[in-house]
Backbone atoms as SQL, in Angstrom:
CREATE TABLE atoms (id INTEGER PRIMARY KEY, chain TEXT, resi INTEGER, resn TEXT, atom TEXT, x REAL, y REAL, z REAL);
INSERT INTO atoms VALUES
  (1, 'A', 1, 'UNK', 'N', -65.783, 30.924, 146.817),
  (2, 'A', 1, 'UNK', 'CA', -65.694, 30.574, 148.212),
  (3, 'A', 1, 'UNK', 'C', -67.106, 30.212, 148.694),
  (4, 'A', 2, 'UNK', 'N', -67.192, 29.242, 148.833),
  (5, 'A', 2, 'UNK', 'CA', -68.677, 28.958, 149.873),
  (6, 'A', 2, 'UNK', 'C', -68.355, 28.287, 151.619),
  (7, 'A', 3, 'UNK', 'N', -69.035, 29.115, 152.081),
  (8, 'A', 3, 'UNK', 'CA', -69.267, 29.268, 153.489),
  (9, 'A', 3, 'UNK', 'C', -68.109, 29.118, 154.325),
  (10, 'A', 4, 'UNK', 'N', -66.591, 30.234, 153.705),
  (11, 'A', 4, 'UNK', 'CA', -65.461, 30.150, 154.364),
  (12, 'A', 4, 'UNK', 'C', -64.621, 28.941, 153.523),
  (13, 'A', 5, 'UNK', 'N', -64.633, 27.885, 152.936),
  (14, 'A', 5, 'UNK', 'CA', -64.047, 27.203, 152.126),
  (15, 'A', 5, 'UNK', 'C', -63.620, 27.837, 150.413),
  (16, 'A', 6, 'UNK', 'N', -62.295, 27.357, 150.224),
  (17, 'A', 6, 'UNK', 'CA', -62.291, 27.950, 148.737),
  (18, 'A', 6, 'UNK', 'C', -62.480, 26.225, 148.022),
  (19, 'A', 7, 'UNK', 'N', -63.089, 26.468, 146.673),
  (20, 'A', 7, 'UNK', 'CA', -63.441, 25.377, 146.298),
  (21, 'A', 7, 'UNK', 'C', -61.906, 25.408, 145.234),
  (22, 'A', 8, 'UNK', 'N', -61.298, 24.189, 145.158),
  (23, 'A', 8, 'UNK', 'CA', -60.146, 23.968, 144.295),
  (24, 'A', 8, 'UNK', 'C', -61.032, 23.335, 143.273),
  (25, 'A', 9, 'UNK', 'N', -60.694, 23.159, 142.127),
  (26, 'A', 9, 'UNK', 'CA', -60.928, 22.235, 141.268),
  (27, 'A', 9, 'UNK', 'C', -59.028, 22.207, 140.406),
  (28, 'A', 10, 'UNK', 'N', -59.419, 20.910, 139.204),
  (29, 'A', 10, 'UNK', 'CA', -58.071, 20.681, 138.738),
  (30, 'A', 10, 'UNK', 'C', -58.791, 20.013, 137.618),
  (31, 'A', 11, 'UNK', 'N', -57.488, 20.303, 136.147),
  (32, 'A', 11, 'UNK', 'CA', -58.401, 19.982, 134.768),
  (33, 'A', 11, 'UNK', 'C', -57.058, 18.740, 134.392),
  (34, 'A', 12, 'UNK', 'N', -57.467, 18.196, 133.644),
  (35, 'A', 12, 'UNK', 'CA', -56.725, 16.830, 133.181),
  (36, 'A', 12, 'UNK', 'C', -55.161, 17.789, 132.627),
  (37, 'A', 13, 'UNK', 'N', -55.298, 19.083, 131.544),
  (38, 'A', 13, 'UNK', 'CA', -53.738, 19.719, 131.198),
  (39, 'A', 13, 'UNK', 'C', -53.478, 20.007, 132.248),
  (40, 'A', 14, 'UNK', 'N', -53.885, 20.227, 133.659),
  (41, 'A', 14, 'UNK', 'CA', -53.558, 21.047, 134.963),
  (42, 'A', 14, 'UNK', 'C', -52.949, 19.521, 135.761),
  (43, 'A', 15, 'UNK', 'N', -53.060, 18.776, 135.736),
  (44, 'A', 15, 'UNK', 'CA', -52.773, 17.665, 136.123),
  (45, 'A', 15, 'UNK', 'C', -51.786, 16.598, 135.454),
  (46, 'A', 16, 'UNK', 'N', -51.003, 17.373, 134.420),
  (47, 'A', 16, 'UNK', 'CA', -50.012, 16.948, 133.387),
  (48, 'A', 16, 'UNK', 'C', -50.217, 15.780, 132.407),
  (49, 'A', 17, 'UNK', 'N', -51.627, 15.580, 131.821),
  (50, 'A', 17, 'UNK', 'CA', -52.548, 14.662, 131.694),
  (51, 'A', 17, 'UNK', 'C', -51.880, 13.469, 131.933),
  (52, 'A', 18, 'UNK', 'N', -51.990, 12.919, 133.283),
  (53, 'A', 18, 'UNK', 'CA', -51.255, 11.627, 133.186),
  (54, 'A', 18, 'UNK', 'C', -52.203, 10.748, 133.095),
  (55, 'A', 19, 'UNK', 'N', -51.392, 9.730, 132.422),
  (56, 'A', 19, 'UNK', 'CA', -52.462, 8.590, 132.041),
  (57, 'A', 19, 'UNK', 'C', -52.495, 7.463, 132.421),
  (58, 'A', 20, 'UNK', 'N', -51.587, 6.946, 133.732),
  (59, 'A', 20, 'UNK', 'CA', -51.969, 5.653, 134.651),
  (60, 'A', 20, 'UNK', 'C', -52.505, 5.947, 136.200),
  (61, 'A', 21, 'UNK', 'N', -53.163, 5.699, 136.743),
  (62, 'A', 21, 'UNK', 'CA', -53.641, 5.785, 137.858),
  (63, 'A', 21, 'UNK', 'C', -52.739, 5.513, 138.887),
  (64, 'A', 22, 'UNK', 'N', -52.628, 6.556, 140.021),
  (65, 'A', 22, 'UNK', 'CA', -51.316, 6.540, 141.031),
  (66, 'A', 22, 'UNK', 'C', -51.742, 7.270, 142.125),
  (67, 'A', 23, 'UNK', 'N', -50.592, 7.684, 142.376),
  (68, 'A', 23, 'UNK', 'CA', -50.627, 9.093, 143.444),
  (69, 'A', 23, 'UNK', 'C', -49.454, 9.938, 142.699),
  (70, 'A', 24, 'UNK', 'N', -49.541, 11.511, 142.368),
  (71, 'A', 24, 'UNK', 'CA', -48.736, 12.136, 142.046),
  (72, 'A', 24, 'UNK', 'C', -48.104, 13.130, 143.129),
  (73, 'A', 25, 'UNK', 'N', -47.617, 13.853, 143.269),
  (74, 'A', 25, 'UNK', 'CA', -47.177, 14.582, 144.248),
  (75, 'A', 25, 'UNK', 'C', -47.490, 16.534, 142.825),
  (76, 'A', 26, 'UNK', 'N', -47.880, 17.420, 143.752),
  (77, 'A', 26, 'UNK', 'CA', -48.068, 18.279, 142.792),
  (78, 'A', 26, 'UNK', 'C', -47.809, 19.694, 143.945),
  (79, 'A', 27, 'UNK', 'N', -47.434, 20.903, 143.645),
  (80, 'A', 27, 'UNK', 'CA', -47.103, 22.177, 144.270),
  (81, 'A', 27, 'UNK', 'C', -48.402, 22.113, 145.539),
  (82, 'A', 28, 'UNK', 'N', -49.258, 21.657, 145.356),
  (83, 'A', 28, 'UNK', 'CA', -50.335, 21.880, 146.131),
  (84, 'A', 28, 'UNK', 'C', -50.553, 20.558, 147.501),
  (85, 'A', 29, 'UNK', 'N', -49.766, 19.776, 146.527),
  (86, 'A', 29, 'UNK', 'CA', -49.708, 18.344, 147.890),
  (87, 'A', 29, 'UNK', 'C', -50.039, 17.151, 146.880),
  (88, 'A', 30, 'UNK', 'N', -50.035, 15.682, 147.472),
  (89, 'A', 30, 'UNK', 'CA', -50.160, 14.363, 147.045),
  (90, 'A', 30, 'UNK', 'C', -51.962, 14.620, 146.314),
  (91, 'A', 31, 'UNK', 'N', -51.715, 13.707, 144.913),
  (92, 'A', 31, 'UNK', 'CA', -53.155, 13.578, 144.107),
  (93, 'A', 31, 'UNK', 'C', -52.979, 12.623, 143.942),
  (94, 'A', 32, 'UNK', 'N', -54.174, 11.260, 144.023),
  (95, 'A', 32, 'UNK', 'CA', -54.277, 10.098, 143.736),
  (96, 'A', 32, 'UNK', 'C', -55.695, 9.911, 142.857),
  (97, 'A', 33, 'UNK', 'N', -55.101, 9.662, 141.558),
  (98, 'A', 33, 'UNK', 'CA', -55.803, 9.406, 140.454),
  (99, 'A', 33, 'UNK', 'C', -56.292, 7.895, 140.318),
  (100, 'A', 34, 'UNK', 'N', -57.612, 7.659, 140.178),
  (101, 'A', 34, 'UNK', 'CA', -57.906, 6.687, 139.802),
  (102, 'A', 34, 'UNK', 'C', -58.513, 6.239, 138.380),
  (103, 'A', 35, 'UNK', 'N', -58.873, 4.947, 138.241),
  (104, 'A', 35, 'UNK', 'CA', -59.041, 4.745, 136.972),
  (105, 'A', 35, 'UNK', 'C', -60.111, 5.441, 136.516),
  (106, 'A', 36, 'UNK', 'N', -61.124, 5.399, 137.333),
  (107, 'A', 36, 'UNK', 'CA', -62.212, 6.069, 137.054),
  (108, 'A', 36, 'UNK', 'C', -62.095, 7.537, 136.731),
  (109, 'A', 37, 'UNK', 'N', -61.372, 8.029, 137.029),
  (110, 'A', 37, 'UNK', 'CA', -61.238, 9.567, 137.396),
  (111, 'A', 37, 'UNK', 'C', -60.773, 9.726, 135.715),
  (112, 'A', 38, 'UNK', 'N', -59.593, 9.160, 135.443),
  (113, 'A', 38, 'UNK', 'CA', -58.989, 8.566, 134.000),
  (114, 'A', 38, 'UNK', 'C', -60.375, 8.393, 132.698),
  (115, 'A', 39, 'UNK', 'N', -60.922, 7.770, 133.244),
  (116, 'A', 39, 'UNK', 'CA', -62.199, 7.938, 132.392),
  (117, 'A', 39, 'UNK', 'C', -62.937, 8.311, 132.032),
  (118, 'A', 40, 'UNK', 'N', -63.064, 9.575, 133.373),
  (119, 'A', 40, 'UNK', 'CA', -64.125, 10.670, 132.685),
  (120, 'A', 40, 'UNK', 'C', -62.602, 11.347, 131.598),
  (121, 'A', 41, 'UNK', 'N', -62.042, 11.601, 132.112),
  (122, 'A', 41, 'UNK', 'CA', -60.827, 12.636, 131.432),
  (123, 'A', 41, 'UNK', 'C', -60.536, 12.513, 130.168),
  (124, 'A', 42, 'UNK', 'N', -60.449, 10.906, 129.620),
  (125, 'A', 42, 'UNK', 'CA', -60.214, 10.714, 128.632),
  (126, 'A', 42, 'UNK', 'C', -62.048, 10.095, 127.406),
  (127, 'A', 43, 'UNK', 'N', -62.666, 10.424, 128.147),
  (128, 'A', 43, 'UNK', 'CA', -64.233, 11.089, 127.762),
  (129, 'A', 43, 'UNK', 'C', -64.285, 12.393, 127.402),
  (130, 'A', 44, 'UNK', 'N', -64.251, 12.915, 128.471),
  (131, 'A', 44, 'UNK', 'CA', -64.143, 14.431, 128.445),
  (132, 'A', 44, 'UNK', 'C', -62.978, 15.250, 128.705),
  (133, 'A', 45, 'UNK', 'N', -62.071, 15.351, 128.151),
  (134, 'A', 45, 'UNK', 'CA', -60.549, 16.476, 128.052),
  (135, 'A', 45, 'UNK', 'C', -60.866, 17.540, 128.543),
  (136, 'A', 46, 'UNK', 'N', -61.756, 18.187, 128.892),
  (137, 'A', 46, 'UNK', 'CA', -62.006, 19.809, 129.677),
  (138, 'A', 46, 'UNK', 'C', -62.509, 19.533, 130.730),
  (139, 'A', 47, 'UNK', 'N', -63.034, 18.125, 131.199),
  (140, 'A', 47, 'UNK', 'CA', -63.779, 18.077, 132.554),
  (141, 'A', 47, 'UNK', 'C', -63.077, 18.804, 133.608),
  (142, 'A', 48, 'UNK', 'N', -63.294, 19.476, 134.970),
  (143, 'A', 48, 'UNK', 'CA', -62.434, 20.082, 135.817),
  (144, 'A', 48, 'UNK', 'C', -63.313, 18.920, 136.993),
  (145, 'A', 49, 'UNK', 'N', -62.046, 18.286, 138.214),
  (146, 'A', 49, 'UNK', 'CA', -62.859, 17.943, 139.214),
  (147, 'A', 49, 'UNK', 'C', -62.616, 18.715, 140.157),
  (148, 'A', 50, 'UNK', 'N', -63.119, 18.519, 141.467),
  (149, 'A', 50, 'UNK', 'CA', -63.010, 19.237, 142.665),
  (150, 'A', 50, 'UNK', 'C', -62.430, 18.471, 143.650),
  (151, 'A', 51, 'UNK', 'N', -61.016, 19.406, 144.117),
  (152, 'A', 51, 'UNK', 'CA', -60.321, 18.367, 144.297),
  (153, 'A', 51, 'UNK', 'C', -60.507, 18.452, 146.350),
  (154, 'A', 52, 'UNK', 'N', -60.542, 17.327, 146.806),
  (155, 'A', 52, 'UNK', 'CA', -61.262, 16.477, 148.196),
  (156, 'A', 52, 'UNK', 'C', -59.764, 16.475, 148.905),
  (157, 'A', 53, 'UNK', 'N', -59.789, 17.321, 150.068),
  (158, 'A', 53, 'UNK', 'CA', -58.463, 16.823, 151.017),
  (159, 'A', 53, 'UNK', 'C', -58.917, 15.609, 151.774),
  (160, 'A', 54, 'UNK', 'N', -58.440, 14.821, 151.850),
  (161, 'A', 54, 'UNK', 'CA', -57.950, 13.954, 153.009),
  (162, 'A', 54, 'UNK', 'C', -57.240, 13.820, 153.516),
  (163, 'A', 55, 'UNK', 'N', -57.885, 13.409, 155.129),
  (164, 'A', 55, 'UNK', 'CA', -57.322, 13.488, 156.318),
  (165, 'A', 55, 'UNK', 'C', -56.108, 13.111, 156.283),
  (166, 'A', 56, 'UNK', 'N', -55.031, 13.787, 156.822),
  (167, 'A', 56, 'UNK', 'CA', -53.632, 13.319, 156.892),
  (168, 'A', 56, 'UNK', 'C', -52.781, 13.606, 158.193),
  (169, 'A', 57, 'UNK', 'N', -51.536, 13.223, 158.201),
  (170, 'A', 57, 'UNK', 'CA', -51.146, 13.143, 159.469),
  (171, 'A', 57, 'UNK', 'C', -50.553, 15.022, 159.409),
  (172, 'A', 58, 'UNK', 'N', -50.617, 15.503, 160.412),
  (173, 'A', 58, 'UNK', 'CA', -50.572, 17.151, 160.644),
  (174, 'A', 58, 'UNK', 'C', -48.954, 17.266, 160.087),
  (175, 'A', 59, 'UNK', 'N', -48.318, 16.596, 159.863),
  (176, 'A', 59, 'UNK', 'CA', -47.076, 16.571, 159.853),
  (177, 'A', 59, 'UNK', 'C', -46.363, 16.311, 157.977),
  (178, 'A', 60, 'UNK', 'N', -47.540, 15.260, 157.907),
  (179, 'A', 60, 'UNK', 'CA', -47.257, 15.024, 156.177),
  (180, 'A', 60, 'UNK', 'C', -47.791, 16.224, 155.347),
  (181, 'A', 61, 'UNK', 'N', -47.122, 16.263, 154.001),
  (182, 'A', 61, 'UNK', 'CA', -47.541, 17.546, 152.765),
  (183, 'A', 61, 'UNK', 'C', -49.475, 16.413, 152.726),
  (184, 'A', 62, 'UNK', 'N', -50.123, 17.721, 152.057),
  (185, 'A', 62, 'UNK', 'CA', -51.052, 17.485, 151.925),
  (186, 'A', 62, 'UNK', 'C', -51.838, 16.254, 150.926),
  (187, 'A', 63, 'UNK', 'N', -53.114, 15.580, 151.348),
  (188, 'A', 63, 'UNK', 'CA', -53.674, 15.002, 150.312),
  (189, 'A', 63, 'UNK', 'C', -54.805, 14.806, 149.793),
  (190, 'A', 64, 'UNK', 'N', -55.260, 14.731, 148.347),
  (191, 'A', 64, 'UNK', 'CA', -56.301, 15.288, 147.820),
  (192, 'A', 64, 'UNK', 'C', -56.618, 13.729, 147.203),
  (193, 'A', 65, 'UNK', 'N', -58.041, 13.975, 146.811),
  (194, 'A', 65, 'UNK', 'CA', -58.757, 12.617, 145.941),
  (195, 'A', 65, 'UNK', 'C', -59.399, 13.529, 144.780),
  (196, 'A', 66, 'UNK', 'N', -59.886, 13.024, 143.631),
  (197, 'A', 66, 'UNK', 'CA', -60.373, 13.960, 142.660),
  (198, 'A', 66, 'UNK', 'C', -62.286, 13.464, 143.110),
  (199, 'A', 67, 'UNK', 'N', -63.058, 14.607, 143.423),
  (200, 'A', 67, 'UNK', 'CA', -64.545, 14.735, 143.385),
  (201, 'A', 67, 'UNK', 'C', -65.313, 14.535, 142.832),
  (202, 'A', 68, 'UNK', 'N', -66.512, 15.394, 142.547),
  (203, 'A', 68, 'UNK', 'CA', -67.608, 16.193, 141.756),
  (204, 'A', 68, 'UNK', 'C', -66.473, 16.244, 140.291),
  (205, 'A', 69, 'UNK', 'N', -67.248, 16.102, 139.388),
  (206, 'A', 69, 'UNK', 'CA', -66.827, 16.812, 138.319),
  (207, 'A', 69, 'UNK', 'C', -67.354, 17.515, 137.114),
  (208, 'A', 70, 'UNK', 'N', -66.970, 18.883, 136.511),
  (209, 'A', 70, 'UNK', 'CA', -67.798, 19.508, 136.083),
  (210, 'A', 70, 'UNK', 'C', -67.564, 19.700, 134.199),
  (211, 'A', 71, 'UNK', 'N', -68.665, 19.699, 133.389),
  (212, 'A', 71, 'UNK', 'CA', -68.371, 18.673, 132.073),
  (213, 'A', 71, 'UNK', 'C', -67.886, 19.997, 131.198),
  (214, 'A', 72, 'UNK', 'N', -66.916, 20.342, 130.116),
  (215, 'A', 72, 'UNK', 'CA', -67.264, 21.748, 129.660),
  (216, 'A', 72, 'UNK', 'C', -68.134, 21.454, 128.423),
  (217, 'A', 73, 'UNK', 'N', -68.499, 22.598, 128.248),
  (218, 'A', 73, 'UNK', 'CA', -69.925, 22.403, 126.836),
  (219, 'A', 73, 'UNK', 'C', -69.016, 21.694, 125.730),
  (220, 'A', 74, 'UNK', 'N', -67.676, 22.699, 125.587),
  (221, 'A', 74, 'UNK', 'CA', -66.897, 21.794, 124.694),
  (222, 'A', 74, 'UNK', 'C', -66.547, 20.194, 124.192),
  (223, 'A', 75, 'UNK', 'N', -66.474, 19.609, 125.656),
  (224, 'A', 75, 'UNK', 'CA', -66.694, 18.348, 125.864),
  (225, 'A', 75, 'UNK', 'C', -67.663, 17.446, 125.527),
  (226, 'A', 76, 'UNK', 'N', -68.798, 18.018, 126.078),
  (227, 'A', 76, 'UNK', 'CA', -70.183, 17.456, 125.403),
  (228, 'A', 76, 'UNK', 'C', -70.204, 17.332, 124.413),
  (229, 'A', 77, 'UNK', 'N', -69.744, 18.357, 123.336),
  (230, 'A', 77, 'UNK', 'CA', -70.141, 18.254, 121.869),
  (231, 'A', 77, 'UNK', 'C', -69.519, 17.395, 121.306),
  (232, 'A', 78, 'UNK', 'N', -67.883, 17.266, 121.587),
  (233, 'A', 78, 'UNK', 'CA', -67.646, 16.409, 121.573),
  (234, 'A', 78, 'UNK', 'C', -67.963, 14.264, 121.894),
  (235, 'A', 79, 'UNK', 'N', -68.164, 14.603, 122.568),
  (236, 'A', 79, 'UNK', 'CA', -68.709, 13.144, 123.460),
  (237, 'A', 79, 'UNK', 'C', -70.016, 12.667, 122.778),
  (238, 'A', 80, 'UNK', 'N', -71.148, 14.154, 122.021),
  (239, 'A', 80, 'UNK', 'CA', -71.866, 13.509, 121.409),
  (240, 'A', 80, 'UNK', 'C', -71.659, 12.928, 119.932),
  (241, 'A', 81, 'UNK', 'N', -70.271, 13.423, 119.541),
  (242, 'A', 81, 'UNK', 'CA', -70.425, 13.466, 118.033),
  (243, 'A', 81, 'UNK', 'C', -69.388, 11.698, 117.835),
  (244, 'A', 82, 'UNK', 'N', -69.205, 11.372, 119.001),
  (245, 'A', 82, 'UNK', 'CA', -67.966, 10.388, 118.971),
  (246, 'A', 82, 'UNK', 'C', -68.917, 9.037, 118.352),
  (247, 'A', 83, 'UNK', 'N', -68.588, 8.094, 117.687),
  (248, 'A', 83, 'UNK', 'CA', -68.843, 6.925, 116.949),
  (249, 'A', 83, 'UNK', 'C', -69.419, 5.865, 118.033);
């Protein structure tokens, strides 16, 4: 928690690794994946991002954009050993 906020993050298996760029709908509210977002993921398979509400109408389920994202060591080693 920093300063009264809880920080969400979400990992590519947590996100049912989907692999075209959309908007999904998920227990937590609407996620809209982009390509980019796709690219770290399929770079890095453990990356977690932090997932960004946006503004929505008070009335609609919630919606998120994917953030910051954070690399796992696992990943790295990977990413360095790749061809």
């Amino acid at each position: 928690m920093v300063d009264g906020f809880v920080v969400n993050k979400i990992t590519w298996q947590k996100a049912g690794r989907v692999t075209k760029p959309g908007r999904y709908m998920f227990t937590f509210g609407w996620l809209t994946v982009t390509s980019d977002d796709l690219d770290v993921w399929e770079r890095y398979p453990d990356a977690s991002f932090t997932l960004i509400e946006v503004a929505s109408d008070a009335d609609a389920p919630d919606e998120f954009r994917l953030g910051t994202f954070d690399i796992a060591e696992s990943s790295r080693d990977h990413a360095d050993h790749e061809p």
